[in-house]
N, C-alpha and C positions, 0 to 999 in steps of 0.2 A: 578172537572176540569171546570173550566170556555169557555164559547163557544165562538169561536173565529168568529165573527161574520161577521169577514172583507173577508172570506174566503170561497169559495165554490168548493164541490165537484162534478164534473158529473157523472153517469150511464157511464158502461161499451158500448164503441161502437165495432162492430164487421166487422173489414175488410176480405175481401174474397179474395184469391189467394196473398195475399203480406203476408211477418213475416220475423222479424227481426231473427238471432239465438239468443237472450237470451232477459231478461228482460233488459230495459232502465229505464231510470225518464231521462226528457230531459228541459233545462230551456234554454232561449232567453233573450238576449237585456234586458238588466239587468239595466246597463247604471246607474252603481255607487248605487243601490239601495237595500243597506244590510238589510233592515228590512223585505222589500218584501220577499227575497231573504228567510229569516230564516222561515217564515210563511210559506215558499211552503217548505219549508224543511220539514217541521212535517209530511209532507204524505210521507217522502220517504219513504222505506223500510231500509235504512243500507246496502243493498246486491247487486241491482242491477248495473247496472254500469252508471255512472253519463255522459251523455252528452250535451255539452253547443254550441250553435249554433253560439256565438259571444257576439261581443258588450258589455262587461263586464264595460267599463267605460265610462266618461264623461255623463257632466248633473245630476247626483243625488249628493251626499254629501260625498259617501263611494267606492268610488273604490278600494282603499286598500283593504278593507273589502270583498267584492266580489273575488276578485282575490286571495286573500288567501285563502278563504272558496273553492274557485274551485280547488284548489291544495292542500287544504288537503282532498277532495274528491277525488284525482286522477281522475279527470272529463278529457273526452277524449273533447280537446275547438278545436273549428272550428274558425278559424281567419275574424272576422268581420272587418268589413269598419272601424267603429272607432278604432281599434288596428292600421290598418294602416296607417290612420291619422296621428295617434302619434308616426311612427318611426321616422318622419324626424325630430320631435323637437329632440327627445331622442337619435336617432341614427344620427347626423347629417351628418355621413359619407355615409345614403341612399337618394339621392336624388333626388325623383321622378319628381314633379313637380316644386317644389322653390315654390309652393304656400301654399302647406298643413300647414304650421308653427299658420301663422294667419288665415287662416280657420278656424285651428282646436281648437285653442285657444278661438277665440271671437265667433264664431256661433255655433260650435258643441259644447263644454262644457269641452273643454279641461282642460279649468283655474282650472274646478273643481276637474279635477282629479288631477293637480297639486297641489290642496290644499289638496288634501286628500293624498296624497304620502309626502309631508311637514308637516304633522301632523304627521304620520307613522315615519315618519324620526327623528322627535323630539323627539318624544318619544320611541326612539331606534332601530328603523328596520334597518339590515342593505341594503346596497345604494350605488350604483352605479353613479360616476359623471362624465358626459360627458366634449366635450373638450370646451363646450360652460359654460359649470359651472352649469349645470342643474344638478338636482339630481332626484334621482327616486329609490325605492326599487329594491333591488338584487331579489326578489318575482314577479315584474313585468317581469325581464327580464326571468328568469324561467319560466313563464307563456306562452308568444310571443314566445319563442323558441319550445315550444311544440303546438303552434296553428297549426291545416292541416289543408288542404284547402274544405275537405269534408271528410265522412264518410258512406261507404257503408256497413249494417248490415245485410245479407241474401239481402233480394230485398228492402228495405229501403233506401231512400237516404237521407242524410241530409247534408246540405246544410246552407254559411249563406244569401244568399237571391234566391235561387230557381233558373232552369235554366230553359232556353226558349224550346218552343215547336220544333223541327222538325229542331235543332240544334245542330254537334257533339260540345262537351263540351270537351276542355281543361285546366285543372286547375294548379294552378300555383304551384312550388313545393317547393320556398323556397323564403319565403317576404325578405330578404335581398341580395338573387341576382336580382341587379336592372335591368341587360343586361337582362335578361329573366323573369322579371318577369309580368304576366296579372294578373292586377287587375279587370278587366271585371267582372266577378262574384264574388264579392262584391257589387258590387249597381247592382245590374237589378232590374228590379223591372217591375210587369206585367202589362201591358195597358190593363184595361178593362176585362171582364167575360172570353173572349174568350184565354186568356195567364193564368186563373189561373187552377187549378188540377181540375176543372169541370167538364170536358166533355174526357179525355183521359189522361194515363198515360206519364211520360216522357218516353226515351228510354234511358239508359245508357249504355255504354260499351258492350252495343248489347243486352242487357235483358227491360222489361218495370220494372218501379218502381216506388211505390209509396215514395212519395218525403215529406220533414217538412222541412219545413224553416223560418226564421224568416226575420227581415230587415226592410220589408214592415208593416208599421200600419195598422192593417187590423181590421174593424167592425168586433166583436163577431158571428157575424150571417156568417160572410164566412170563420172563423175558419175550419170550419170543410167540406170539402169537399170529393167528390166521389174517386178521385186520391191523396189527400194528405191532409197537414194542415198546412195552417198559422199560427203561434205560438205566430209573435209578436201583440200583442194588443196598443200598443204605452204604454204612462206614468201612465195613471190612473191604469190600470189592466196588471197585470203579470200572465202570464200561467205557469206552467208546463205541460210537459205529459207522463205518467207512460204508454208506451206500451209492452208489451209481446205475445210470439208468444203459439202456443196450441201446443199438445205435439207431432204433426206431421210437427210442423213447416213449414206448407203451410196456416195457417190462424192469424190473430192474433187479439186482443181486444186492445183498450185500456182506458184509459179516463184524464179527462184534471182538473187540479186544480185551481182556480184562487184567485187571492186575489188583493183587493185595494191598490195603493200606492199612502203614503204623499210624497214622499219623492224629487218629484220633480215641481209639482205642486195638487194643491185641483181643482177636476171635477167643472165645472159651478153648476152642476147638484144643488150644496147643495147650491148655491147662493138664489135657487129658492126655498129651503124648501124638496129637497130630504132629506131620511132619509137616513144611510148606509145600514141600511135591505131594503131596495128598491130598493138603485142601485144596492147591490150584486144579489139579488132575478131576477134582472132588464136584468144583464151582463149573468146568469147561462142561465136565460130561454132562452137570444138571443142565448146561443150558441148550447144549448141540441136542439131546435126547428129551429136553422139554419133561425131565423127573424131578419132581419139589427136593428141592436141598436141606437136608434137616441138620446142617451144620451153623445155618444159622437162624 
């Protein structure tokens, strides 16, 4: 078997007083990226239960491709920012702000995911077509419709961008009613050491919890914090993470996989003469040692 060299494992870490009830494999902000995607596959197990933090499209090349793979996983998806972006192209009867159309299109990478659903389309998937003449796989819409807006597993939270400290949390419960719907947590995002899982747990629903979230790009080295973990690494590096709880289900392990992606841009890194055994060697140590990675 040939060593996949774009890809690395971490050492089991050991959390104290949090566990999920059963094993997870948990993947983030994907963001159209099916080759990543299949490489952090090879560590799943087959058994556990697949959950997806968000952000499944726009910006890589293969959104189809991701969103199908999470539905033939029966992956429990948390509704990211960029899903909601894209209801008002698709859904044009949800209309949040009248601006998301060309937001989502020209800056976020919507165009992409539109070429990647017109390629699906072409070659036979079946498709859904709005009253604007847009088309989009009948697979998209099954996806969206089972996105919640968080999932709580024993005392685990996950989240698709983490919520604020010393704040009660209201989640929204259904992205197509527009009269009630908050999108608030979907973009938070923490200013600075003192908002991330550092120094104290969140509290939810009256319990403290350790919290995963993705959203935010976060240096390798604050991956892994005391109260939780940031999961998204932005475009170069994809995480996964395999956590499980011990058999008293008061403690639990887990550990994080990561692997390089082409698929939306090439790191500076190799401009300069990195090697790919350097940066992945580069990306593990910052995260296993919790040292800021100044490669990206």
């Amino acid at each position: 078997m040939t060593k996949d060299i774009e890809t690395f494992v971490t050492p089991y870490y050991e959390v104290k007083g949090f566990s999920p009830t059963e094993k997870l494999f948990v993947m983030t902000d994907l963001h159209g990226c099916s080759q990543a995607m299949s490489r952090l596959l090879k560590h799943y197990d087959g058994n556990s239960k697949v959950v997806f933090l968000g952000d499944a499209i726009d910006r890589g090349p293969d959104s189809y491709g991701v969103v199908k793979k999470l539905l033939e996983l029966d992956a429990l998806c948390i509704l990211g920012n960029h899903e909601f972006m894209s209801l008002e192209a698709l859904y044009p009867e949800t209309v949040y702000y009248q601006n998301w159309v060309p937001l989502w299109h020209t800056v976020n990478g919507g165009d992409k995911t539109l070429d990647s659903f017109d390629k699906a389309i072409t070659e036979g998937a079946d498709y859904i077509e709005n009253r604007n003449k847009i088309r989009f796989p009948k697979i998209y819409d099954d996806y969206i419709r089972r996105c919640q807006s968080h999932y709580l597993c024993g005392n685990i939270l996950f989240t698709h961008s983490g919520i604020p400290l010393h704040e009660e949390v209201k989640f929204f419960e259904d992205p197509f009613d527009v009269e009630n719907f908050d999108d608030t947590f979907l973009w938070w995002r923490p200013r600075g050491s003192a908002e991330r899982y550092l120094y104290e747990p969140r509290i939810f629903n009256g319990q403290k919890v350790f919290s995963v979230s993705g959203h935010t790009p976060t240096n390798p080295g604050f991956v892994r914090q005391e109260y939780g973990i940031e999961l998204d690494t932005g475009h170069v590096l994809k995480l996964a993470l395999e956590i499980e709880p011990d058999s008293a289900r008061t403690n639990c392990k887990y550990r994080l996989i990561g692997t390089l992606c082409y698929e939306v841009r090439l790191d500076e890194s190799f401009e300069y003469g990195c090697t790919v055994e350097r940066l992945v060697e580069s990306y593990k140590r910052s995260i296993e040692n919790q040292i800021i990675c100044k490669a990206i």
